[in-house]
C-alpha positions as CSV (number, residue, x, y, z in Angstrom):
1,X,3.1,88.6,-26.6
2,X,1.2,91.0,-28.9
3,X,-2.7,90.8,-30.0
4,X,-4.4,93.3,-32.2
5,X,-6.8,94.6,-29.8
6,X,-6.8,98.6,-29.5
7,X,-7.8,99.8,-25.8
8,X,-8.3,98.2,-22.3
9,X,-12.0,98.7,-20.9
10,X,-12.5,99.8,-17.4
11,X,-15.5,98.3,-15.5
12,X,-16.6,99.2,-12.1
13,X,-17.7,95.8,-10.5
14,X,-20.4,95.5,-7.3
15,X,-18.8,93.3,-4.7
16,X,-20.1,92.8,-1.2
17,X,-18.7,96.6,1.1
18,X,-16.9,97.6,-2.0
19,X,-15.9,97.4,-5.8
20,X,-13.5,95.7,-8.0
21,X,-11.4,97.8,-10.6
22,X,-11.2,96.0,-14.1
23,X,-9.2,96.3,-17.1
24,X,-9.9,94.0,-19.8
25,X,-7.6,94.6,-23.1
26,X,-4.4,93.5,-24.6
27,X,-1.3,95.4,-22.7
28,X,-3.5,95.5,-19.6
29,X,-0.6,94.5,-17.3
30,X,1.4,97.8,-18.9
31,X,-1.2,99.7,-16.3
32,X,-0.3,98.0,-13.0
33,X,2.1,100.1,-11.6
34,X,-0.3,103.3,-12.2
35,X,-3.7,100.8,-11.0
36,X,-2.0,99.6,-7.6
37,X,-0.6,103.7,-6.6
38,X,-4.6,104.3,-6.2
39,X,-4.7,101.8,-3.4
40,X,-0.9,102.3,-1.5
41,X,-0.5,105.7,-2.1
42,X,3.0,106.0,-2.0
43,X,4.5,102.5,-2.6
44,X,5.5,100.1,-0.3
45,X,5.9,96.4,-0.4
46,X,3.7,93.8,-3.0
47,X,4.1,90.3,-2.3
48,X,4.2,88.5,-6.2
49,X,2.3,85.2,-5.4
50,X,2.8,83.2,-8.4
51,X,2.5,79.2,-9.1
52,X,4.6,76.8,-11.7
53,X,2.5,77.3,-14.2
54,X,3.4,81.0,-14.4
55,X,6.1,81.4,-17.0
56,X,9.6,83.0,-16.1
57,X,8.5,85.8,-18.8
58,X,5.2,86.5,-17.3
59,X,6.7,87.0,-13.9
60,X,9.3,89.0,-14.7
61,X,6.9,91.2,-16.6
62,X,4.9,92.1,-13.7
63,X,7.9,92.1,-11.1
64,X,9.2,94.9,-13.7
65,X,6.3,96.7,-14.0
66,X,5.7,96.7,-9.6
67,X,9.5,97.9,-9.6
68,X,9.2,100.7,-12.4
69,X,6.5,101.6,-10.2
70,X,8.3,102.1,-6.9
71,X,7.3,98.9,-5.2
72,X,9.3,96.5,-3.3
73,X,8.5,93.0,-4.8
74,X,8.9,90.2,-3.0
75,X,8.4,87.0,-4.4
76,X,6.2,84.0,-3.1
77,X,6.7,81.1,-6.2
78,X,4.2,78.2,-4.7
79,X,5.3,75.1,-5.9
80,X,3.6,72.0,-6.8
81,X,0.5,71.8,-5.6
82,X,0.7,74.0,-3.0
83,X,-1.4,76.4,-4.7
84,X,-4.1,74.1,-4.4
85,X,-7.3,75.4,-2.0
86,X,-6.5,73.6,1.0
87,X,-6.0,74.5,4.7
88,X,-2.5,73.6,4.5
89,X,-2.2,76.1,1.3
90,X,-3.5,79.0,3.5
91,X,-1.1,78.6,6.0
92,X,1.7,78.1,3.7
93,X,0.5,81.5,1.8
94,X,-0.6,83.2,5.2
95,X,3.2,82.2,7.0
96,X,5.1,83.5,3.5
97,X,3.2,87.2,4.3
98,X,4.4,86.7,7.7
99,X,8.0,86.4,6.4
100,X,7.9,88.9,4.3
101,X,6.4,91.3,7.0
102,X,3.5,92.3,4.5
103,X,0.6,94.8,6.0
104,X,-2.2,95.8,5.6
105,X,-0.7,99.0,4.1
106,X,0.6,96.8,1.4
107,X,-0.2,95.0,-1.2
108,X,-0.8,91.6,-2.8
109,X,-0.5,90.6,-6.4
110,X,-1.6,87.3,-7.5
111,X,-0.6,85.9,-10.9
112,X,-2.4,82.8,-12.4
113,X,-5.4,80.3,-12.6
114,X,-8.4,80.1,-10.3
115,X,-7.0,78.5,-7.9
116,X,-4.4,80.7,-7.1
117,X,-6.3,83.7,-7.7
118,X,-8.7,82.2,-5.0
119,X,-6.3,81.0,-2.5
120,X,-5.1,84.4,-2.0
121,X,-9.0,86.3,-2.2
122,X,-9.1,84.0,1.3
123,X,-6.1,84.8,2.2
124,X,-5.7,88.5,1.9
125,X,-9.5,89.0,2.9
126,X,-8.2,88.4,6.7
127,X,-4.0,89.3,6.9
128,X,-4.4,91.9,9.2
129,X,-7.9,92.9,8.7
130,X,-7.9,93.1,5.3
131,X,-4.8,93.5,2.4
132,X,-5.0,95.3,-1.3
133,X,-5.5,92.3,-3.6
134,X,-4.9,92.6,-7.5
135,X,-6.1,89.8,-9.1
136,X,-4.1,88.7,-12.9
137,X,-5.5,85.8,-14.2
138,X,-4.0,83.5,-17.2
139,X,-6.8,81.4,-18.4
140,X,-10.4,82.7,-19.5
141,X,-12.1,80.8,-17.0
142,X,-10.6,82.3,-13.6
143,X,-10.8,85.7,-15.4
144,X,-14.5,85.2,-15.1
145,X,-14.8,83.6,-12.1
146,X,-11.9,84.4,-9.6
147,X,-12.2,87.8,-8.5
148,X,-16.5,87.6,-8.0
149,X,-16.3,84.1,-6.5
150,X,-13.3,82.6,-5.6
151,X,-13.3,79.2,-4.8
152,X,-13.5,77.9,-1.6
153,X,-11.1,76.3,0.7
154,X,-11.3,72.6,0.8
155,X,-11.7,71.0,4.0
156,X,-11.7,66.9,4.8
157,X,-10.9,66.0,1.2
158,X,-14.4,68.3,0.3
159,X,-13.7,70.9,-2.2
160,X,-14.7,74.2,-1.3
161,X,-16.4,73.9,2.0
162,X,-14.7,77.4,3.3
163,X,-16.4,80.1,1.3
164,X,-15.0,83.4,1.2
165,X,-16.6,86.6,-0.9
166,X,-14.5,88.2,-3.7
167,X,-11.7,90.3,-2.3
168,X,-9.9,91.4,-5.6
169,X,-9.6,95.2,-5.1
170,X,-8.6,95.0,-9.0
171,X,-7.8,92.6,-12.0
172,X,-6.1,93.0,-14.6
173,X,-7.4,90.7,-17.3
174,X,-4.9,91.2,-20.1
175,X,-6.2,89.4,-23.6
176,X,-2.4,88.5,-24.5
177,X,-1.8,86.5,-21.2
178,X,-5.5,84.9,-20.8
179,X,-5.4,83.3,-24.7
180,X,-8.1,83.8,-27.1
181,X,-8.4,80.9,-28.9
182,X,-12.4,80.3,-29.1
183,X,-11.3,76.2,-28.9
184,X,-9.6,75.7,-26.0
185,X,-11.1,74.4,-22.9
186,X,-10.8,77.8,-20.7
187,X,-13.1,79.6,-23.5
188,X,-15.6,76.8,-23.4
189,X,-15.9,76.9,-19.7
190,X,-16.3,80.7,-20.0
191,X,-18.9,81.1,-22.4
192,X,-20.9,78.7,-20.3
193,X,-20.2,80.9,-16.9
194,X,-21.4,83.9,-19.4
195,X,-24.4,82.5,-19.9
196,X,-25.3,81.0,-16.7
197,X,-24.4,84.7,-15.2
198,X,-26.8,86.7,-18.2
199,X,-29.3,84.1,-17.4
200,X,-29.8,84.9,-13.6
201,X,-28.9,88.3,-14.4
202,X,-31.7,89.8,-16.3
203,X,-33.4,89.6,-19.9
204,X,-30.8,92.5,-21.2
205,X,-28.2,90.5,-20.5
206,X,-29.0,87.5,-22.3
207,X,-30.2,89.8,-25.3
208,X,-26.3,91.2,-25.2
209,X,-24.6,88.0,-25.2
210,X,-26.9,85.8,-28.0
211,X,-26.5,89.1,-30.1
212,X,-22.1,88.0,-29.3
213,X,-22.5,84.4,-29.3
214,X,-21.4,83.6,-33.2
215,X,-18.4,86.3,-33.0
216,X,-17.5,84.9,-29.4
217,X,-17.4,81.1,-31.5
218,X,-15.3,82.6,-34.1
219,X,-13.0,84.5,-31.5
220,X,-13.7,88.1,-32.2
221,X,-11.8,89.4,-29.4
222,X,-13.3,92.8,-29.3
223,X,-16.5,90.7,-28.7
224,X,-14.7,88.7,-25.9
225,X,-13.4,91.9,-24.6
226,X,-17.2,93.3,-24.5
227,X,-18.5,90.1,-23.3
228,X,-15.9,89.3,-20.2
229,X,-16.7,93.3,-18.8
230,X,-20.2,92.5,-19.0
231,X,-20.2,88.8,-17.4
232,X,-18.1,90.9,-14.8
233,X,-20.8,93.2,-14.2
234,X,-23.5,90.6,-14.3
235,X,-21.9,88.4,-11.7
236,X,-20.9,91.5,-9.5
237,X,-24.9,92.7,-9.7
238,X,-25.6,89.6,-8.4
239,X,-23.4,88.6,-5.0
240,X,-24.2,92.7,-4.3
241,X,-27.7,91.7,-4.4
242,X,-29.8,92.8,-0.9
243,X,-31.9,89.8,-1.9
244,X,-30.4,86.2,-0.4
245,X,-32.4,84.6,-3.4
246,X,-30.8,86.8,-6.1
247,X,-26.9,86.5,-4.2
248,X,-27.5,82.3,-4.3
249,X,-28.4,82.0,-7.6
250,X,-24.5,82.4,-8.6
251,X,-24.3,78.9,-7.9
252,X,-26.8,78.5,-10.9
253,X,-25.9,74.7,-12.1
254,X,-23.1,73.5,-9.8
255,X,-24.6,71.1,-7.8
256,X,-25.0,69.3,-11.1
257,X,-21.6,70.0,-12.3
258,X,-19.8,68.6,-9.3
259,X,-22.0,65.7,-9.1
260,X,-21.9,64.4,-12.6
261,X,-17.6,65.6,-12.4
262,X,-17.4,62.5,-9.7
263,X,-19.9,60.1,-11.5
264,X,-17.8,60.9,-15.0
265,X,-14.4,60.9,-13.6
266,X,-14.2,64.3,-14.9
267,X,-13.8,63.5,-18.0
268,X,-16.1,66.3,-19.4
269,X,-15.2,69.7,-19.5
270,X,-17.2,71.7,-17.1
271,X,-18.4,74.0,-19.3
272,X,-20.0,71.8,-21.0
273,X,-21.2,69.9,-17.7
274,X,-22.9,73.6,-16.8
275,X,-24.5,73.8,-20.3
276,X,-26.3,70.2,-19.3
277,X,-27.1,71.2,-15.7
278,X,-29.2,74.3,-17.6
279,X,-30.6,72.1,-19.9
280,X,-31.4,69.5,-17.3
281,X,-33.0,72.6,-14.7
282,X,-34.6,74.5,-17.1
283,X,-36.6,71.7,-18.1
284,X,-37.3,70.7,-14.4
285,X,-38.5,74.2,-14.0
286,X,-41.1,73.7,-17.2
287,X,-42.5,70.7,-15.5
288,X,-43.5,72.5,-12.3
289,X,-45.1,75.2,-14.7
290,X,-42.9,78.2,-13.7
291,X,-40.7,78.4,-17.6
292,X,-42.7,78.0,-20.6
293,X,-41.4,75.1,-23.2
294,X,-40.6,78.4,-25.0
295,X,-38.2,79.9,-22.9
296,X,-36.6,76.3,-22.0
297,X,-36.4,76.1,-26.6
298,X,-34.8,79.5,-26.0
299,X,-32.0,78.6,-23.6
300,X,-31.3,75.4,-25.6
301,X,-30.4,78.1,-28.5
302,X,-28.5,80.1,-26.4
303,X,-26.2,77.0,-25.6
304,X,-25.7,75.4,-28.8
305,X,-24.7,79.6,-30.0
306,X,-22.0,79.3,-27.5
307,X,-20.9,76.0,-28.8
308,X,-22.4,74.4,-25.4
309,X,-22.7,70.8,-27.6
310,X,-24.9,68.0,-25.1
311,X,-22.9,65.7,-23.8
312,X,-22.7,61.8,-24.2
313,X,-22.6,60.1,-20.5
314,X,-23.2,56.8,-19.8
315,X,-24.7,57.2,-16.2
316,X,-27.6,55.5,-13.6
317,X,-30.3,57.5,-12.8
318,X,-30.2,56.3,-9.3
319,X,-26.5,57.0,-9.0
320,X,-26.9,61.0,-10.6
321,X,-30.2,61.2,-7.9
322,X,-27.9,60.2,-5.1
323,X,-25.2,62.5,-6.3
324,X,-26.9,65.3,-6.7
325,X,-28.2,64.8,-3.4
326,X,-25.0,64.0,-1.3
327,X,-23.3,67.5,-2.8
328,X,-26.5,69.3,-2.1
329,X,-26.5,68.0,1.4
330,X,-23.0,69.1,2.5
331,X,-24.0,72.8,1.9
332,X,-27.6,72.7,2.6
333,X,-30.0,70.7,4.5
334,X,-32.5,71.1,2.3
335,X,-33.1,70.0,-1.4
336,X,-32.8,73.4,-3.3
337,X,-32.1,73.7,-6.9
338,X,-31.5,77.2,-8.7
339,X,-34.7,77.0,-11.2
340,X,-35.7,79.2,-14.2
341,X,-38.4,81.6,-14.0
342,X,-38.0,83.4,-17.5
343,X,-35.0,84.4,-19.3
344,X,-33.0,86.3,-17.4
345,X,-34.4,85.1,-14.3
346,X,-33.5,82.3,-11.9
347,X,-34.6,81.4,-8.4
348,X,-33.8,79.0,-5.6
349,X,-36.9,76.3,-5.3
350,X,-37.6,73.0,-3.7
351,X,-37.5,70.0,-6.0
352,X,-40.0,66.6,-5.3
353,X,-38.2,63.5,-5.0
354,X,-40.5,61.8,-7.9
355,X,-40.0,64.4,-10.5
356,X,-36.3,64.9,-9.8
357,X,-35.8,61.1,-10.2
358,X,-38.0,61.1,-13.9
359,X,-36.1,63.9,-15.3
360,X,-32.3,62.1,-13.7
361,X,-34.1,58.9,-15.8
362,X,-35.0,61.1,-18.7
363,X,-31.4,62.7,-18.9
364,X,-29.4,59.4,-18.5
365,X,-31.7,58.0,-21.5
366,X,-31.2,61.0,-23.9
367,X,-27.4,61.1,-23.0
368,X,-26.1,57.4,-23.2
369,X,-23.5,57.0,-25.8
370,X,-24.9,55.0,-28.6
């Protein structure tokens, strides 16, 4: 596994009573041993919580690295889909810790997508009180996402009904294991979280990433490397936030994005189902007057830098209303959509029934295949 990238960046991330510790770089994972000693002082146990998808290499690479480091490892290979966010899959982590008599003077290390990295952010946020979490993801995607919002657990066949704040004490998000091809679908989904993130975030932040956006397209991974400490630190600012308004604005576009994932089959990518939902909010947002048609002409730019192409759907009007309603209503009991304000500025607002249903019609019409 070797990338031309010279150095690993550190970033400090905000998280809710602490901080997250992140190295972004190629060789990232050669640092473990010396990252974890910060938060056990003199080693002791790590539990290595890893899934099928995590190849024998991989695993043995960390394992070596906790070992060379003084650490007892002590594997915990989930199989099938028991890695999957489910109340079962807590108890099945939470009963594996219990086995392996791990404390809170230990510490965990989690190795793979989101939804591993997430089952074990709920997990290790309560095991006795709290337990050291290091977060290493494989894909772009949960790089971005898992450590600042995990993914909650799924309760009554509804995905992530149990929410739980980030808990990663660090990640390691090593360039060589995470893949760098600009193509694939992780990167696509990621340069849509970076810009949903840089848009709630502030104006700077969106300046930083259109300035990136053609050498994030062409995989520059210096850029990447730049751009995923900076999402970091955007998304962090945000669930640190003293302002309820500013901490639920991370959601920014995911109402429509699970809504139009079950009317679709999920046959679209979600990246580029989050590039629609900003479309499709941005230009609700213009027709209650609070984002000028500029702005909204702006954030279409931003998405087609990013490769964020619009989608083709055949889908009711009627049916994506009722959608977005039913996944609004199992969190909320009001009608609240995340809404533009300016660039670099989104806040929760009440939506009327008749203009939500004209811009559903408006979006169904525009995105029909031909």
């Amino acid at each position: 596994m070797s990338n031309n990238v010279s150095g690993v960046i550190r970033q400090w991330v905000s998280m809710p009573g602490g901080s997250c510790d992140l190295r972004v770089g190629s060789g990232a994972i050669d640092t473990l041993g010396s990252v974890l000693k910060g938060s056990t002082g003199k080693p002791r146990t790590c539990a290595l919580v890893t899934d099928n998808s995590v190849g024998e290499e991989l695993a043995e690479h960390v394992r070596r690295e906790l070992t060379d480091a003084g650490y007892l490892v002590r594997p915990v290979r989930l199989a099938g889909d028991v890695c999957a966010c489910t109340l079962p899959a807590v108890e099945g982590l939470a009963s594996s810790l219990a086995e392996l008599h791990v404390t809170a003077d230990d510490v965990v290390c989690a190795v793979g997508g989101s939804d591993v990295l997430s089952l074990s952010s709920f997990v290790c946020a309560s095991w006795c009180a709290g337990t050291s979490l290091c977060h290493i993801p494989t894909d772009l995607f949960s790089a971005i996402t898992a450590s600042t919002t995990p993914s909650g657990i799924g309760v009554a066949g509804i995905p992530d009904m149990l929410a739980t704040r980030g808990g990663a004490k660090y990640q390691l998000c090593d360039l060589d294991v995470v893949g760098t091809d600009p193509r694939d679908g992780a990167s696509l989904d990621a340069r849509a979280i970076m810009a949903a993130s840089a848009l709630c975030d502030s104006e700077q932040a969106v300046s930083r990433l259109w300035d990136r956006a053609e050498l994030l397209v062409d995989g520059d991974v210096e850029t990447l490397k730049d751009q995923l400490a900076d999402t970091a630190k955007s998304r962090g600012h945000l669930i640190a936030s003293t302002s309820i308004a500013t901490r639920q604005t991370i959601d920014y576009g995911q109402t429509f994005v699970r809504a139009l994932t079950r009317l679709t089959g999920g046959s679209i990518p979600r990246g580029q189902l989050l590039g629609e939902a900003i479309r499709f909010q941005s230009r609700i947002a213009a027709a209650m007057e609070i984002l000028s048609v500029d702005d909204v002409l702006t954030m279409d730019e931003l998405l087609d830098l990013l490769g964020l192409e619009p989608v083709s759907a055949d889908v009711d009007p009627d049916e994506l209303v009722s959608a977005l309603k039913e996944e609004r209503f199992l969190r909320s009991s009001r009608f609240i959509l995340c809404l533009p304000r300016g660039i670099g500025r989104v806040r929760p607002a009440s939506v009327d029934d008749d203009l939500l249903a004209e811009h559903a019609s408006a979006w169904c019409a525009t995105r029909a295949s031909r």
